[in-house]
C-alpha positions in Angstrom: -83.5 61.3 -62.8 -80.3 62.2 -65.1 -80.1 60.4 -68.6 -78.0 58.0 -67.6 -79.9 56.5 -65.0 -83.3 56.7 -67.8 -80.9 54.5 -69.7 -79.8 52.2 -66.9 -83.3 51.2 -66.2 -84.0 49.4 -69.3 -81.2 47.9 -69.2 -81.7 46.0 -65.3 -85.4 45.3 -66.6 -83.9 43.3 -69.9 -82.1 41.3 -68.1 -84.5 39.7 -66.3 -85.8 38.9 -69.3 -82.3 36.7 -70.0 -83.4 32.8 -68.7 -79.6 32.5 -68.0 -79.6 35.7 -65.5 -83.2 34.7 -64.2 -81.6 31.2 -62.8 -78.9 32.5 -62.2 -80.8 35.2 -59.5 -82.9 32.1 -59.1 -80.0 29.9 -57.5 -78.4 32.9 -55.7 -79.1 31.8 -51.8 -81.8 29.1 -52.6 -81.7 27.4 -49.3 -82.6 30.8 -47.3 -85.2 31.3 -49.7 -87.0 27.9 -49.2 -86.2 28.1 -45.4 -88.6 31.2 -45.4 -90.9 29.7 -48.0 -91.5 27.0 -45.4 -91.8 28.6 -42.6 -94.2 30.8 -43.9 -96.5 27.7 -45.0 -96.0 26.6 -41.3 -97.2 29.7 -39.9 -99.9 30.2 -42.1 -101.1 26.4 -41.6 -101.0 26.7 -38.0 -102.9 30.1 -37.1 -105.8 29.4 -40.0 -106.2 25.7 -38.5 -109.3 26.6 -36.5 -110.6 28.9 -38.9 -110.5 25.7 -41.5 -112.0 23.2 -39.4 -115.0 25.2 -38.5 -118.4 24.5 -39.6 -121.9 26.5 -40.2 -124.9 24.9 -38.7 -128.7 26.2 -38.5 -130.9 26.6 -35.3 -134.6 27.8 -34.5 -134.4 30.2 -31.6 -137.8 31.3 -29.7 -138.0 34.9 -29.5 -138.2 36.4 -26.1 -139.6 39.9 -25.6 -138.1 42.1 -23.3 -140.4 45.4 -21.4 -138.7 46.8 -18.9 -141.0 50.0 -18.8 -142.0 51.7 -15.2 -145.4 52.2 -14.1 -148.4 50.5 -12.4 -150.2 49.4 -15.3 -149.5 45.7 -16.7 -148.3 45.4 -20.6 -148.7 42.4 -22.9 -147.5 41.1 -26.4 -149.7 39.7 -28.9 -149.2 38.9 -32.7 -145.2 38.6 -32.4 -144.3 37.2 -35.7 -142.5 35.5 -36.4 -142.2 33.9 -33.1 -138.8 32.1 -33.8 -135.8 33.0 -35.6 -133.8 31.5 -38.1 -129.8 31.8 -36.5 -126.6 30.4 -38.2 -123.6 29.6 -35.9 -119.8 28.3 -37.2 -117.6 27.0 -35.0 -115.8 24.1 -34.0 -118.5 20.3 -35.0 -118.3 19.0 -31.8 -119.1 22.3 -30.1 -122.0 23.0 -32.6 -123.3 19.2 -32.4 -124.0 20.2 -28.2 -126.0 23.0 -28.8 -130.2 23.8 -29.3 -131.8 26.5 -29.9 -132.2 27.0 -26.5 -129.0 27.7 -25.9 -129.2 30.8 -28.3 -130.8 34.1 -27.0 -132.8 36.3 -29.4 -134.7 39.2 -27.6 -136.4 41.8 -29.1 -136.6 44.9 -26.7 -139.6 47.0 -26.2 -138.9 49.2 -23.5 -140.6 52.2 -23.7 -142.5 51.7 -26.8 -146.6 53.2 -26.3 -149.3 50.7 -27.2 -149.7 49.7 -30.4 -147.6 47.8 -33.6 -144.5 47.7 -33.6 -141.1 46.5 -35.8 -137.9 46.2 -34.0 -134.7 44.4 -34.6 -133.8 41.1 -32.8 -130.6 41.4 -30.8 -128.8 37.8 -30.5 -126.5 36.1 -28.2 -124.5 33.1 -29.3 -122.9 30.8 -26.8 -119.4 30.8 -26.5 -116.5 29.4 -28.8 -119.4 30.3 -31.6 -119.6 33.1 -33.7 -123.0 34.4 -35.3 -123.2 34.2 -39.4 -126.7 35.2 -40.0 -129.9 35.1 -38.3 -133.5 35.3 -40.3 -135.6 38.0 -40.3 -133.7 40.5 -38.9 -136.5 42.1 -37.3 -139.8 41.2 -36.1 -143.3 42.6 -35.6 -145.8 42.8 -33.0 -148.3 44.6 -30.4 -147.8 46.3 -27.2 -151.4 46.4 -25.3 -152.3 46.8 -21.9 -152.6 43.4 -19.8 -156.4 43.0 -18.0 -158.1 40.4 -16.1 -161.3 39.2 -15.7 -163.2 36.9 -13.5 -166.3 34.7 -14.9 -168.3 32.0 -14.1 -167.6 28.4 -15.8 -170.6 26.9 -18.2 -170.4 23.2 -17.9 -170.4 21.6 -21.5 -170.9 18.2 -21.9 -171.9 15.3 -24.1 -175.7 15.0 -24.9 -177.0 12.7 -22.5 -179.8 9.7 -23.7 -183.2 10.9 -23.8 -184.1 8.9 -20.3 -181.5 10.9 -18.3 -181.6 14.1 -16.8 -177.5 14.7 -15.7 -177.1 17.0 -13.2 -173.3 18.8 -12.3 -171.4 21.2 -9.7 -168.1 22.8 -10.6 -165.7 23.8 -8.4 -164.5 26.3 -8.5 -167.4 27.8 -10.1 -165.4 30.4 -11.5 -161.9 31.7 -13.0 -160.2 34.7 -14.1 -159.0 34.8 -17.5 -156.0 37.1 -18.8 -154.4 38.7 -21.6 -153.7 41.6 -24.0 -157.0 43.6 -24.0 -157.7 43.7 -27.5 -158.1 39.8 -26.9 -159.7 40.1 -23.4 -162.1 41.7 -24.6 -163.6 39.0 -27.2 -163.7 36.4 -24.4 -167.8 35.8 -23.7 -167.4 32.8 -21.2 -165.1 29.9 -20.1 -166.4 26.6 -20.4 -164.9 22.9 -19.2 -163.7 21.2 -22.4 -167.0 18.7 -23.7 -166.8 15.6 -21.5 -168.7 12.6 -21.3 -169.0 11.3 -17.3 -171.4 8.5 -15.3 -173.4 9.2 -12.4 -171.8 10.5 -9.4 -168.3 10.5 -11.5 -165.9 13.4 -10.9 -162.9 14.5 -13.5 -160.1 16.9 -13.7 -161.2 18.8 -16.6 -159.5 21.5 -18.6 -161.2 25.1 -19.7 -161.5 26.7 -22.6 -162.1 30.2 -23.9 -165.2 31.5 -26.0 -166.1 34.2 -28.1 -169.5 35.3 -28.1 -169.7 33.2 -31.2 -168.7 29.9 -29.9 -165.2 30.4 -30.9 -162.3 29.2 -28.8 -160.0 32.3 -27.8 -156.0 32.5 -28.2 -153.7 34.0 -26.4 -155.0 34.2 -23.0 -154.1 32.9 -19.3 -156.7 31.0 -17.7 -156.5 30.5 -13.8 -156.9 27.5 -12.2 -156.8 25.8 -16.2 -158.9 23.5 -15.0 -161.8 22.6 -12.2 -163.4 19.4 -10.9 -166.7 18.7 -12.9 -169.3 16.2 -10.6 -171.7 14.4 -12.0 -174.7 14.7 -9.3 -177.7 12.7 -10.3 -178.1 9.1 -9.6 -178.3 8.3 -12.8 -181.6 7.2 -15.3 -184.9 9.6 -14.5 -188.0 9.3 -16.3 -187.8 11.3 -19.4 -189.1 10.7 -22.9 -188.5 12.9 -25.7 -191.8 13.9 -27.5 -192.4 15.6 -30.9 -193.7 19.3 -31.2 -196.9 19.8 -33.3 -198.2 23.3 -33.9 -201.9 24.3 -33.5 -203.8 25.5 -36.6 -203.3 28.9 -37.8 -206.5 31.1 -38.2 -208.6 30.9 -41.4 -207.2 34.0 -42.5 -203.8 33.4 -42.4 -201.7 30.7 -44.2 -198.1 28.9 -43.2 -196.1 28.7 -46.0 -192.7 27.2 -44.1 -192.3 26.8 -40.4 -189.2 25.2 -38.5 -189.4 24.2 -34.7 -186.0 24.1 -33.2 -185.8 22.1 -31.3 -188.4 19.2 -32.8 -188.7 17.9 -30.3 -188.7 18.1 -26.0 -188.2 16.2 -23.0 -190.5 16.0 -20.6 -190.4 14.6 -17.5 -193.4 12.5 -15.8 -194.1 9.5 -13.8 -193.7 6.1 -15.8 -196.9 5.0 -16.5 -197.7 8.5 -17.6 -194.7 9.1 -20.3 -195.7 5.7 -21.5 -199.3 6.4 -22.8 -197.9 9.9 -24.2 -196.6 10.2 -28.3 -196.7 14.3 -28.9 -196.9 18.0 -27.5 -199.3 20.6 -28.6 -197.9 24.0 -28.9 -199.6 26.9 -29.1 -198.0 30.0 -31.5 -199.4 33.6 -31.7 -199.7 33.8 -35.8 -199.5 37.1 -37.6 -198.7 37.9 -40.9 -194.9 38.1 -42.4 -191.7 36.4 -41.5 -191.1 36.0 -37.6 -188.7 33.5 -34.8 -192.2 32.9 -32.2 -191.7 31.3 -28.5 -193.9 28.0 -28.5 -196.0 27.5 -25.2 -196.2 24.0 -24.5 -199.5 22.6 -23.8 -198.8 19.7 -21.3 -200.9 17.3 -19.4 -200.7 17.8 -15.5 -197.7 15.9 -13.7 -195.7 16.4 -16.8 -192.8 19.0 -17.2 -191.4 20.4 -20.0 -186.8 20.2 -19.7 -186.7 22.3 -23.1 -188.0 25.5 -24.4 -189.3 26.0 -27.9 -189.5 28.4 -30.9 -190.8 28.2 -34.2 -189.0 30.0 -37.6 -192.3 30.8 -39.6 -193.6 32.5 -43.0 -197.4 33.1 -42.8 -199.5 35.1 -45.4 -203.1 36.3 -45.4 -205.7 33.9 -47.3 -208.0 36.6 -49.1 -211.5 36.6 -48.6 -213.8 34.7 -51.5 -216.1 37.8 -53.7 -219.8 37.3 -52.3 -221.6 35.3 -54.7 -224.5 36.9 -56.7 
């Protein structure tokens, strides 16, 4: 740039800094100027309209798992967690206001993966005329195991009947097949009809239920039929009476120090007139020294049959012998 134009510079910027020559530059072809303003406005109103009227709204999507793997062998997922995923949609309210979670598809893909844990992201597919904003977690957790089935009998469960009736049942079917991951499988003991409470020669559609060998109902697993037609048999009232449990006498040599029968006491069935005239059981217990669970045998009069069997929790010690007197 020569000197002069270094000099000419200055002298353009100073003059904006004239207010007469700044209105003046102002005024020069003010209509065109606003004409443009305006339609610029226009322009910009109109193609951010449906950007300004959109809305965000919240939905709780259930997580479906997707296995496409080859092979024979049946797979399962257990402990997917979370289950359901938090997904955040904008688009138009009356749109959004149609929508459930339903409507929204969150898979997570495990295709391929071996057995065993796992943590994969959650892939999401928004309806249309919706866009996604977020979704919560953005992965999830969760076991690939192989699927078994077994088949077991059904253990009838029901309400303790009164002491004068002996209830009798069928099931039918008698048995069903349970399935699941095999981890979980694998804690199943038995399958039971859910606790019930029915007359004599009463029938009910009753539901089953999956144990652990400790009593504990089982998750997670496919029970087919999921339920089975408990009958009631018997007529209804028998003669049985409930009797208490006493213990014979230890030897002389030996002392009980505690002693629990479980159960207290057993029903026995007999003829009327018979159950009326009795009031107790003898049982007869094999004593040694120590801290022992013994079987009771049950010393009953003839005609009379014992419904229950008993045990005894006992704590016996040895009584020592008197010194000889001199």
């Amino acid at each position: 740039m020569s000197a002069a134009g270094r000099w000419l510079w200055p002298e353009q910027a100073r003059r904006w800094l004239r207010p007469a020559y700044a209105w003046r530059r102002f005024r020069h072809n003010i209509w065109p100027k606003l004409l443009a303003l305006a339609v610029a406005l226009v322009l910009w109103f109109v193609t951010t309209a449906d950007r300004r009227a959109n809305v965000e709204q919240g939905f709780d999507v259930p997580i479906t798992v997707r296995d496409t793997t080859g092979g024979n062998e049946r797979r399962a997922i257990s402990n997917l967690n979370p289950d359901t995923l938090r997904v955040t949609l904008s688009g138009r309210p009356e749109r959004l206001r149609e929508l459930r979670g339903t409507n929204i598809e969150a898979v997570v893909d495990v295709t391929g993966l071996p057995e065993g844990g796992f943590n994969r992201p959650v892939l999401v597919t928004v309806p249309s005329d919706t866009a996604l904003v977020r979704k919560t977690p953005e992965r999830v957790q969760g076991f690939v195991d192989a699927q078994l089935s077994r088949t077991l009998p059904i253990t009838v469960a029901v309400a303790t009947p009164p002491e004068n009736s002996l209830p009798r049942y069928s099931v039918n079917p008698a048995e069903a097949t349970v399935s699941g991951p095999s981890r979980v499988i694998s804690g199943v003991s038995r399958l039971i009809v859910s606790p019930v409470s029915l007359a004599a020669g009463e029938e009910s559609e009753v539901r089953l239920l999956a144990l652990s060998a400790a009593g504990v109902p089982v998750d997670n697993v496919e029970i087919s039929p999921v339920s089975v037609t408990l009958h009631r048999l018997d007529s209804g009232d028998v003669p049985v009476k409930a009797l208490r449990v006493v213990l014979s006498d230890p030897p002389k040599t030996l002392k009980v120090t505690a002693s629990s029968v479980q159960p207290s006491t057993v029903r026995v069935v007999a003829a009327p007139d018979l159950l009326s005239r009795l009031r107790e059981v003898q049982g007869v217990v094999q004593y040694r020294a120590g801290t022992y669970t013994a079987p009771v045998k049950l010393t009953l009069p003839a005609g009379v049959q014992a419904l229950d069997e008993v045990s005894v929790r006992l704590s016996v010690q040895e009584v020592k012998a008197a010194p000889p007197k001199r």
